[in-house]
C-alpha positions as CSV (number, residue, x, y, z in Angstrom):
1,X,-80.1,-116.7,-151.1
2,X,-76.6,-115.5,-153.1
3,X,-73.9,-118.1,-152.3
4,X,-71.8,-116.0,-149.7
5,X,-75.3,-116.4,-147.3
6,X,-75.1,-120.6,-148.3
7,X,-71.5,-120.4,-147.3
8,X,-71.7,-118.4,-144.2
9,X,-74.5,-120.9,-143.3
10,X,-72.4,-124.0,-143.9
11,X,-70.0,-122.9,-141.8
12,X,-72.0,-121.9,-138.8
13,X,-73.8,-125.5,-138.8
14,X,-70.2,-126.9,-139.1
15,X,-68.6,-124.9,-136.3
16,X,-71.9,-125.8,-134.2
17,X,-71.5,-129.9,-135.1
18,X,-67.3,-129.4,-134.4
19,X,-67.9,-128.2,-130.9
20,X,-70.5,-130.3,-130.3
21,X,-68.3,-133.0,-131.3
22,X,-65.2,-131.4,-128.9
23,X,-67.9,-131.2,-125.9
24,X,-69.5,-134.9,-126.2
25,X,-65.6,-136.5,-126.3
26,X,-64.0,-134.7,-123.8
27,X,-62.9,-135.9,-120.3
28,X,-65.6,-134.0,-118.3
29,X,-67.9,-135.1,-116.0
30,X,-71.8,-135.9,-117.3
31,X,-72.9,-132.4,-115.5
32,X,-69.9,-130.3,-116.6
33,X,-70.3,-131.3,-120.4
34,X,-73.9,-131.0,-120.1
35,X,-73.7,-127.4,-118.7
36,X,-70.6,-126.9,-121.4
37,X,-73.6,-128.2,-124.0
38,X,-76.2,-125.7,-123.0
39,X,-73.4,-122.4,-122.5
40,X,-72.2,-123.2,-126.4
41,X,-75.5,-123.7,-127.6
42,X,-77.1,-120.3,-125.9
43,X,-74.0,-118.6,-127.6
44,X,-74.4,-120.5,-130.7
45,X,-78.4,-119.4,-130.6
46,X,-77.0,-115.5,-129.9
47,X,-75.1,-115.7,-132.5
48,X,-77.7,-116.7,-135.2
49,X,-80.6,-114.1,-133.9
50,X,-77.9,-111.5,-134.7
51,X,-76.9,-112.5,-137.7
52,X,-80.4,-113.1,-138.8
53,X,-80.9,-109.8,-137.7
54,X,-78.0,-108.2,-139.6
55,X,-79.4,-110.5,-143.1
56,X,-82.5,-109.3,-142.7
57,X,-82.6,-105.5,-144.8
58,X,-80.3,-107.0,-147.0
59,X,-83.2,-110.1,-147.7
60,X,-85.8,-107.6,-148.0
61,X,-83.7,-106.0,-150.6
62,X,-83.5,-109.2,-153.0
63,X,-86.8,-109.8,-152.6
């Protein structure tokens, strides 16, 4: 994987652990943080399948 894929990876697991983080310590409720939990992580999940999907020809290319 060329560096710019590591990076780009990096970043998205540090973005997902920051707003974890922001959700866990906030002044919510147990059921609203919860729910807050599963909306970011649903978007989170999105947002890997279509990257995944985007890095996929370019993959098939290296190898």
């Amino acid at each position: 994987m060329k560096t710019s894929g590591k990076i780009f990876l990096t970043f998205l697991g540090g973005a997902a652990a920051g707003a974890l983080a922001g959700l866990l310590f906030a002044p919510e409720s147990g059921k609203k943080t919860r729910e807050q939990i599963t909306k970011k992580a649903n978007e989170i999940s999105k947002n890997i399948k279509e990257n995944l999907e985007h890095l996929t020809p370019h993959v098939r290319d290296l190898v």
